[in-house]
LUMNUPA-516341 format. One record per residue: residue number from 0; x, y, z of N, C-alpha, C, O, CB in turn; residue in one letter; chain. Coordinates in Angstrom, 1 decimal. Glycine has a CB too. Example, Ala and Ser with C-alpha at 12.3 -4.5 7.8 and 13.67 -1.06 7.14 Angstrom:
<nodes>
+-----+--------+--------+--------+--------+--------+--------+--------+--------+--------+--------+--------+--------+--------+--------+--------+-----+-------+
:   n :    n_x :    n_y :    n_z :   ca_x :   ca_y :   ca_z :    c_x :    c_y :    c_z :    o_x :    o_y :    o_z :   cb_x :   cb_y :   cb_z : res : chain :
+-----+--------+--------+--------+--------+--------+--------+--------+--------+--------+--------+--------+--------+--------+--------+--------+-----+-------+
:   0 :   13.2 :   -5.7 :    7.8 :   12.3 :   -4.5 :    7.8 :   13.2 :   -3.3 :    7.8 :   14.2 :   -3.3 :    8.5 :   11.3 :   -4.5 :    9.0 :   A :     A :
:   1 :   12.8 :   -2.2 :    7.1 :   13.7 :   -1.1 :    7.1 :   12.9 :    0.0 :    7.9 :   13.4 :    1.1 :    8.0 :   14.1 :   -0.6 :    5.7 :   S :     A :
+-----+--------+--------+--------+--------+--------+--------+--------+--------+--------+--------+--------+--------+--------+--------+--------+-----+-------+
</nodes>
This chain:
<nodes>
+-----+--------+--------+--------+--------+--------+--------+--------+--------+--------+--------+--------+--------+--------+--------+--------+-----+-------+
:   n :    n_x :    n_y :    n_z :   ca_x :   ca_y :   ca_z :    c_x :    c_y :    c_z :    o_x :    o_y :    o_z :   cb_x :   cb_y :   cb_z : res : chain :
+-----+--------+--------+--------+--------+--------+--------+--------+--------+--------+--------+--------+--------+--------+--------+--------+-----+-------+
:   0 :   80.4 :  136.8 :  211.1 :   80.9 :  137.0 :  212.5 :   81.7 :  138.2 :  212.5 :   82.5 :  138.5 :  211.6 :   81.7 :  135.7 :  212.9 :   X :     A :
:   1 :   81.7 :  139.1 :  213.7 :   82.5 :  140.1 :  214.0 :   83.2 :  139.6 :  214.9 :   83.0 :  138.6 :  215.7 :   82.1 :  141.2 :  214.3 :   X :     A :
:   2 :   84.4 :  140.7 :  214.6 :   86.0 :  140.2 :  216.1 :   86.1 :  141.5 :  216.3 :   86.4 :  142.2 :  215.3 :   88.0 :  139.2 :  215.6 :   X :     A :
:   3 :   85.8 :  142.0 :  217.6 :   86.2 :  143.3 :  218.3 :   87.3 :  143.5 :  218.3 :   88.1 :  142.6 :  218.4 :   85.8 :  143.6 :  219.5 :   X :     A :
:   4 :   87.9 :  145.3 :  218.0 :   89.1 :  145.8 :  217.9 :   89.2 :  145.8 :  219.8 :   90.0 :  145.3 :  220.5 :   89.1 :  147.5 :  216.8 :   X :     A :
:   5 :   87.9 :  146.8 :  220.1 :   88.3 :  146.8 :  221.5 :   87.6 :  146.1 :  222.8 :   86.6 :  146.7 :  223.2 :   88.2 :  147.9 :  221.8 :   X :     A :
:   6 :   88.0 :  145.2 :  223.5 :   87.6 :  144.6 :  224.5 :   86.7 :  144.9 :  225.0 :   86.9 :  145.9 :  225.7 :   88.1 :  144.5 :  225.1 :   X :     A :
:   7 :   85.7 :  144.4 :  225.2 :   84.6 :  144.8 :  226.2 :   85.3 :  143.8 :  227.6 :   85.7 :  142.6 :  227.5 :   82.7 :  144.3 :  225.4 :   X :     A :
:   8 :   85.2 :  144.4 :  228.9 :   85.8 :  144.0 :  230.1 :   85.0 :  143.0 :  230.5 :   85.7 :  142.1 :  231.0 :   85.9 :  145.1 :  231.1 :   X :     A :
:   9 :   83.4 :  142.6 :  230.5 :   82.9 :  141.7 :  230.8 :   81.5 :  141.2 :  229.6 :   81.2 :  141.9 :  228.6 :   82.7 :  141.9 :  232.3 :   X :     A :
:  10 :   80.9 :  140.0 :  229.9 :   79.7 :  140.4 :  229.7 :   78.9 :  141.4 :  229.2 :   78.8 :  142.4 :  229.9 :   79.3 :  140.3 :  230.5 :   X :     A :
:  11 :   78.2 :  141.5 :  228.0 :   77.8 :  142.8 :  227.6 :   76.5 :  142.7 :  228.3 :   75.8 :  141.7 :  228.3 :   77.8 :  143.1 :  226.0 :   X :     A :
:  12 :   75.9 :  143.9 :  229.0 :   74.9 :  143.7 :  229.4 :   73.2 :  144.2 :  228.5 :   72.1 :  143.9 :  228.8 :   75.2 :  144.2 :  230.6 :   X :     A :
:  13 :   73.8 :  145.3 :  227.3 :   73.3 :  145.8 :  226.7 :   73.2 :  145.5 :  225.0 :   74.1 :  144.7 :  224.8 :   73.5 :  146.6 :  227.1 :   X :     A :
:  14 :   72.5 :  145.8 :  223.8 :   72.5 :  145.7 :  222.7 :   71.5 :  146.3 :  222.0 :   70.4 :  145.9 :  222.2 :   72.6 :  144.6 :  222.6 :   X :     A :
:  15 :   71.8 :  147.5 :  220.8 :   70.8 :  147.7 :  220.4 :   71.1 :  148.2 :  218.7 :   71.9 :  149.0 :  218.3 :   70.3 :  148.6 :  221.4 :   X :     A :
:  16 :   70.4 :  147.5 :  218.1 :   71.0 :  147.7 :  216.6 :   69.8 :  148.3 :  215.9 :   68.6 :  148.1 :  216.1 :   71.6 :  146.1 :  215.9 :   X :     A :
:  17 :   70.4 :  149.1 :  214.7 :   69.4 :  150.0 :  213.8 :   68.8 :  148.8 :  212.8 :   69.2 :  147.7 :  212.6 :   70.4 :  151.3 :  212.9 :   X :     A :
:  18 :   67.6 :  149.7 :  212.1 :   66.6 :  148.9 :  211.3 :   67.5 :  148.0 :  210.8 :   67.2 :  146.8 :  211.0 :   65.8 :  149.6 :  210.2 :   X :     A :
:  19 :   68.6 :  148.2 :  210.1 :   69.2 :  147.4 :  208.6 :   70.3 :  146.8 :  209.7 :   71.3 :  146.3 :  209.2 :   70.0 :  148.6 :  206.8 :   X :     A :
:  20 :   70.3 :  146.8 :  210.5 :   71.6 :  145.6 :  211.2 :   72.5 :  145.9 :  211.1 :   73.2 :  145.0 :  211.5 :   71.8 :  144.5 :  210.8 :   X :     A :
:  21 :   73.2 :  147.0 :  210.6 :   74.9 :  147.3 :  210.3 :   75.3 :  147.9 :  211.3 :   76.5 :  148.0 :  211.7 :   75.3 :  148.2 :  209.1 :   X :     A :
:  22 :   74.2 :  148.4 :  211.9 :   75.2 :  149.1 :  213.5 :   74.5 :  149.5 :  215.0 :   73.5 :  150.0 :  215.4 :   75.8 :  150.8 :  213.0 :   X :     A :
:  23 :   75.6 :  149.0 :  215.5 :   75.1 :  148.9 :  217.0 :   75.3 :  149.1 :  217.7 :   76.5 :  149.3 :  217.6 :   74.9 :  148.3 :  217.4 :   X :     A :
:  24 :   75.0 :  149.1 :  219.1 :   76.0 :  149.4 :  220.4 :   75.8 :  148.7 :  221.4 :   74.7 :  148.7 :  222.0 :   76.0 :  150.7 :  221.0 :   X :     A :
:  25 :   77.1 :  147.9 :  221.9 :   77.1 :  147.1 :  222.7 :   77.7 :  147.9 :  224.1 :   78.6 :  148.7 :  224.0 :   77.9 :  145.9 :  222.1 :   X :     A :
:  26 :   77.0 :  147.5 :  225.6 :   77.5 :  147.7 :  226.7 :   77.4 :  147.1 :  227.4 :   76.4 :  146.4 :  227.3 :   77.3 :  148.3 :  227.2 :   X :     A :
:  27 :   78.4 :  147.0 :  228.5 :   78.3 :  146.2 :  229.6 :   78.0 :  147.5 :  230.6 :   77.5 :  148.5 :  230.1 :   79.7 :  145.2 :  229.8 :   X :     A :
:  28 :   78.2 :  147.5 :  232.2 :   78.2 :  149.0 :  233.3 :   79.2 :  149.7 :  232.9 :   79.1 :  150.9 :  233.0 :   78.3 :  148.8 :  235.0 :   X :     A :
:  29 :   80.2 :  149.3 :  232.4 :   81.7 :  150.1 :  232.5 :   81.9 :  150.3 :  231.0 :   82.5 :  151.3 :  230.6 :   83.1 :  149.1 :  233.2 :   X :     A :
:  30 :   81.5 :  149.5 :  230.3 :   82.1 :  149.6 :  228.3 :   81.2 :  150.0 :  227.6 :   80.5 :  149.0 :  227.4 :   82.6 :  148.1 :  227.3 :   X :     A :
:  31 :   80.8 :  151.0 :  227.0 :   80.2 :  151.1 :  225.7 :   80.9 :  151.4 :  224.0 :   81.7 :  152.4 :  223.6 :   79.4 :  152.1 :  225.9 :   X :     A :
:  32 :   80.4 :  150.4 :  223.2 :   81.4 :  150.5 :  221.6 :   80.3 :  150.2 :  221.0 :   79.5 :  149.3 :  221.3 :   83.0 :  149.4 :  221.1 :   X :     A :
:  33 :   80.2 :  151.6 :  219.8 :   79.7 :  151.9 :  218.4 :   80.5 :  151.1 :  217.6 :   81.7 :  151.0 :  217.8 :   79.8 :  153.3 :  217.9 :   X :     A :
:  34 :   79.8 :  150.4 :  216.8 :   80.1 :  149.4 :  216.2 :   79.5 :  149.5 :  214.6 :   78.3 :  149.2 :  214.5 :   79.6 :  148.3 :  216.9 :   X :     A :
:  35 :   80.2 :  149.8 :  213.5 :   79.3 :  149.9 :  212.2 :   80.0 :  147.9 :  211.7 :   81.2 :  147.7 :  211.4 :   79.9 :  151.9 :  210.7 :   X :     A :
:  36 :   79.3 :  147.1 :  211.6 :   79.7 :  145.4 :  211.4 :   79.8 :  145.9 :  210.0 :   81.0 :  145.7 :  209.8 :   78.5 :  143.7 :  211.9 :   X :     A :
:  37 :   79.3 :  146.5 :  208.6 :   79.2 :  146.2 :  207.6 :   80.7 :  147.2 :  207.2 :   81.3 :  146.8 :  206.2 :   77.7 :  146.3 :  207.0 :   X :     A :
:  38 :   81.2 :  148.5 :  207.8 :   82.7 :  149.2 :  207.2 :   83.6 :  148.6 :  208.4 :   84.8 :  148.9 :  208.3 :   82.8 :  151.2 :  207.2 :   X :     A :
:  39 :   83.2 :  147.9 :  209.4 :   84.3 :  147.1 :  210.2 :   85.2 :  148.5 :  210.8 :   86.3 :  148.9 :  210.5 :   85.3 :  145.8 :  209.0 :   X :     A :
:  40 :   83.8 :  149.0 :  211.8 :   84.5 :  150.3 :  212.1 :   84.0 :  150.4 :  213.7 :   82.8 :  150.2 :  213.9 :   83.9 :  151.7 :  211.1 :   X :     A :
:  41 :   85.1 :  150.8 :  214.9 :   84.4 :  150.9 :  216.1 :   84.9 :  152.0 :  216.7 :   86.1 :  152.5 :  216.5 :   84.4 :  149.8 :  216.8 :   X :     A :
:  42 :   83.7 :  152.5 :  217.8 :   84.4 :  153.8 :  218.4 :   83.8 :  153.6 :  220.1 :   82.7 :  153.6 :  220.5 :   83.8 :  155.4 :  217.4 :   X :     A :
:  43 :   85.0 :  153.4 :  220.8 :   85.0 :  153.0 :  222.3 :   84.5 :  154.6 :  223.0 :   85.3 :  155.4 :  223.5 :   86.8 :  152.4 :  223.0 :   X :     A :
:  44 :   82.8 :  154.7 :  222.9 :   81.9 :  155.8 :  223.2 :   82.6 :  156.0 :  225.1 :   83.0 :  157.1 :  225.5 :   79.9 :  155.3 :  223.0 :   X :     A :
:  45 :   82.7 :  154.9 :  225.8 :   82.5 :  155.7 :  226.9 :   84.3 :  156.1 :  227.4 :   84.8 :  156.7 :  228.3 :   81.4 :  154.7 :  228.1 :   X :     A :
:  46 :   85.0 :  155.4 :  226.2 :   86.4 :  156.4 :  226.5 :   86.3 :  157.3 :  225.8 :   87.1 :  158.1 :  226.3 :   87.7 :  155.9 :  226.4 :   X :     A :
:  47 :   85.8 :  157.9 :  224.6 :   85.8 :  158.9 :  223.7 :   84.8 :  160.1 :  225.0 :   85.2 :  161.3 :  225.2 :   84.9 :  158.2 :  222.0 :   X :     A :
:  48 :   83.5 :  159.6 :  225.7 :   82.5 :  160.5 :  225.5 :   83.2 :  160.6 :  227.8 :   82.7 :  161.6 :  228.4 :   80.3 :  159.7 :  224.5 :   X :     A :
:  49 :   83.8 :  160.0 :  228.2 :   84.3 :  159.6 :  229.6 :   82.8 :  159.3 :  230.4 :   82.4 :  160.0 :  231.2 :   85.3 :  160.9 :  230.5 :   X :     A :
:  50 :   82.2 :  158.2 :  230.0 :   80.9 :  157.7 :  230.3 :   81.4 :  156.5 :  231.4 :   82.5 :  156.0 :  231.6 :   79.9 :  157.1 :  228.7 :   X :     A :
:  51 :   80.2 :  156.3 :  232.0 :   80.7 :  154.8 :  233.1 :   79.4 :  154.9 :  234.0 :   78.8 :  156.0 :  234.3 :   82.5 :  154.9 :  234.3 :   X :     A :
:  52 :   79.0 :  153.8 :  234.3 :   78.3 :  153.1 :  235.0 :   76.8 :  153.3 :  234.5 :   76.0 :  154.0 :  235.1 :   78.5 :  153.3 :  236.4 :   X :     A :
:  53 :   76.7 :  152.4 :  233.2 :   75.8 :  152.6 :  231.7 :   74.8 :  151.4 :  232.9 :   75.0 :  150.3 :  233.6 :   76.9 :  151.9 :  229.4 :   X :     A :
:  54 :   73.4 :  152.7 :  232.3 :   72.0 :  152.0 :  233.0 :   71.1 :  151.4 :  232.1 :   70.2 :  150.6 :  232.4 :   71.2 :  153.0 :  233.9 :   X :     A :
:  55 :   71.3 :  152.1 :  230.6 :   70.5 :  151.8 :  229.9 :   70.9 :  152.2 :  228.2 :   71.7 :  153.2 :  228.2 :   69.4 :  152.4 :  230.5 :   X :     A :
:  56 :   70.6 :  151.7 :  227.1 :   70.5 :  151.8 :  225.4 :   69.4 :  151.8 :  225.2 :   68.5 :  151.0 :  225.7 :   71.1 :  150.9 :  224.6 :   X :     A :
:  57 :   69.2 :  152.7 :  224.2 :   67.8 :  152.9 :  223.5 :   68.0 :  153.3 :  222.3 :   69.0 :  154.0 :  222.1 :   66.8 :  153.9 :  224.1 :   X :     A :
:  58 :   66.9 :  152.7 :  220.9 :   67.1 :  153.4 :  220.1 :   65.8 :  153.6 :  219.4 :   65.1 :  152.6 :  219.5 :   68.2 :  153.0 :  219.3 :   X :     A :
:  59 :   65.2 :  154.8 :  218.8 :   64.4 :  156.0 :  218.9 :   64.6 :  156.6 :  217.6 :   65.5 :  157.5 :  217.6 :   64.6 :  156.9 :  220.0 :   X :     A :
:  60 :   63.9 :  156.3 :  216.5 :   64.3 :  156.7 :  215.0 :   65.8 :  156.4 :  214.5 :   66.2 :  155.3 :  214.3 :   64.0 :  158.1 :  214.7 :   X :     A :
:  61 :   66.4 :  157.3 :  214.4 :   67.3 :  157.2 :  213.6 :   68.6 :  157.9 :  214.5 :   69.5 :  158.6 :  214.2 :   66.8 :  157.8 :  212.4 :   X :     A :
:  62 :   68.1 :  157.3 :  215.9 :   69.4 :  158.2 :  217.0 :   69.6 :  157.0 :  218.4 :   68.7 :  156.3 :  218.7 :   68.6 :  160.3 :  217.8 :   X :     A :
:  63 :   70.6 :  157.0 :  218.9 :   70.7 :  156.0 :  220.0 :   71.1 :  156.6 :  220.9 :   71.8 :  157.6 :  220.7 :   71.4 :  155.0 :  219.8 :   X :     A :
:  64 :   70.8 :  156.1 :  222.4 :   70.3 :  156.8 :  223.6 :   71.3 :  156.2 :  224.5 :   71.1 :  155.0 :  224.7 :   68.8 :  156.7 :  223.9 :   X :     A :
:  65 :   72.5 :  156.8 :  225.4 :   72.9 :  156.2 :  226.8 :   72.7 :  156.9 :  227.5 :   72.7 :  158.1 :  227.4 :   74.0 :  155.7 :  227.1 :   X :     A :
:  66 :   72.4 :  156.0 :  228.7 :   72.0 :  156.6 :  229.8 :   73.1 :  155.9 :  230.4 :   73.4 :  154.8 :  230.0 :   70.6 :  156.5 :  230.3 :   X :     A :
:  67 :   74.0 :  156.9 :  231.9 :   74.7 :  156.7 :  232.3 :   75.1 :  157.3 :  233.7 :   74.9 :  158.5 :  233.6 :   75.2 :  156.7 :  231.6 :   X :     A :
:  68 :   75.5 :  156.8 :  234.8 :   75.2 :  157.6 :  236.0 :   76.6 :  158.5 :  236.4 :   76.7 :  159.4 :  237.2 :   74.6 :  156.6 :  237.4 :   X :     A :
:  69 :   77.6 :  158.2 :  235.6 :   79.0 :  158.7 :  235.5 :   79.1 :  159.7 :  234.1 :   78.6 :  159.3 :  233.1 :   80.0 :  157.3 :  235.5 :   X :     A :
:  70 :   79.6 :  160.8 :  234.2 :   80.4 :  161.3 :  233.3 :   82.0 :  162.3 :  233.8 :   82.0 :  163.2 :  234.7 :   79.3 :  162.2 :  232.7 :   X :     A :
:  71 :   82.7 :  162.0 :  233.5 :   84.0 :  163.0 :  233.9 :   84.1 :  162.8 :  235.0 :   84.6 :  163.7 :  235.8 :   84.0 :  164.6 :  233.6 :   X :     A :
:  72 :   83.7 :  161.8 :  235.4 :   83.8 :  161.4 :  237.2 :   82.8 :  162.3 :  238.1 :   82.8 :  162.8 :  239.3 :   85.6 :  161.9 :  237.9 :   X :     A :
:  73 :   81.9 :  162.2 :  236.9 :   80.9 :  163.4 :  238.2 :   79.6 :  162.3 :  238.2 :   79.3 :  161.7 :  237.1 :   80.3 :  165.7 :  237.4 :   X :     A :
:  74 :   78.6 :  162.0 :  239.9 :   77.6 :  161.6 :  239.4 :   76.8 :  162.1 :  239.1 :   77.1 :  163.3 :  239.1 :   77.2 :  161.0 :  239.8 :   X :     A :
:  75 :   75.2 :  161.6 :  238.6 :   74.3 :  162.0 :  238.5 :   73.8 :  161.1 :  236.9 :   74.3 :  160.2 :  236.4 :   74.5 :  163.5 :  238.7 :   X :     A :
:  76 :   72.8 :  161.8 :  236.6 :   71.9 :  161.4 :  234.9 :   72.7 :  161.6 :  233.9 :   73.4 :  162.6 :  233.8 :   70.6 :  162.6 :  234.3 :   X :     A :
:  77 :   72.9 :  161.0 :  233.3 :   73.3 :  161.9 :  231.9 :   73.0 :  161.0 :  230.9 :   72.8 :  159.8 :  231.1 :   74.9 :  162.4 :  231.7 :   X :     A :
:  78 :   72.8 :  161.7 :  229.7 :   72.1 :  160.9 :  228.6 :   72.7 :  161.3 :  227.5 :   72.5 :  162.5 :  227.2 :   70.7 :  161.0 :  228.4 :   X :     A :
:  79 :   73.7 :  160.5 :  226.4 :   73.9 :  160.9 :  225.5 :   73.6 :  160.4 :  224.1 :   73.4 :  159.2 :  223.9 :   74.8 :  161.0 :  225.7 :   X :     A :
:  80 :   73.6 :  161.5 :  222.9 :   72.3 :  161.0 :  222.0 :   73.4 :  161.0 :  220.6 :   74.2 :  161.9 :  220.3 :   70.5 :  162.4 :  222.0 :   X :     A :
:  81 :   73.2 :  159.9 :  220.1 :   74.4 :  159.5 :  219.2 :   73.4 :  159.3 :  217.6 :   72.3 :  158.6 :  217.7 :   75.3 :  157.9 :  220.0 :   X :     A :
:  82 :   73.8 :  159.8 :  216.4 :   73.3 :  159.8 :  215.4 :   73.8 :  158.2 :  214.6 :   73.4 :  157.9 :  213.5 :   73.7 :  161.1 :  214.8 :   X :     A :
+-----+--------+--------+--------+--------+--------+--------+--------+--------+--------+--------+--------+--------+--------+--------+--------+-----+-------+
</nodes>
C-alpha cells in the first residue's frame, strides 16, 4: 500500500503505470503526481510544470504523456512528455 505525501483534491480521474509497476502518474482535471511506489518518491507535476485542466495520460515506451488545456494560465493544447 502507498500513502501520498501530496493530496490529490478529488477523485483521480486518470492512471498510468510503467512496464515493472514502480511508477506512475495519477490525475484527477486539476492534480497531477509522479509517483516512483518502490523509492517512495513524489513530484506534484502540475505545480512543478503550472499544468491544469488534465484531459488525458498516456504512456508510449519508455516516456509519459499529459495532455492539458491549461498552462501558466494560458489556454489551449499542451502536452508534456515526462521520462
Amino acid at each position: 500500500m502507498y500513502k501520498f505525501e501530496n493530496p490529490i483534491g478529488r477523485q483521480p480521474d486518470y492512471i498510468v503505470f510503467d512496464d515493472k509497476q514502480e511508477i506512475a502518474i495519477i490525475a484527477s482535471t486539476d492534480d497531477v503526481l509522479w509517483v516512483n511506489i518502490k523509492k517512495k518518491i513524489e513530484i506534484d507535476i502540475d505545480e512543478q510544470y503550472l499544468l491544469g485542466d488534465i484531459k488525458s495520460l498516456k504512456k508510449v515506451k519508455n516516456k509519459f504523456y499529459v495532455l492539458a488545456n491549461k498552462y501558466q494560465r494560458k489556454l489551449g493544447y499542451f502536452l508534456l512528455e515526462l521520462d
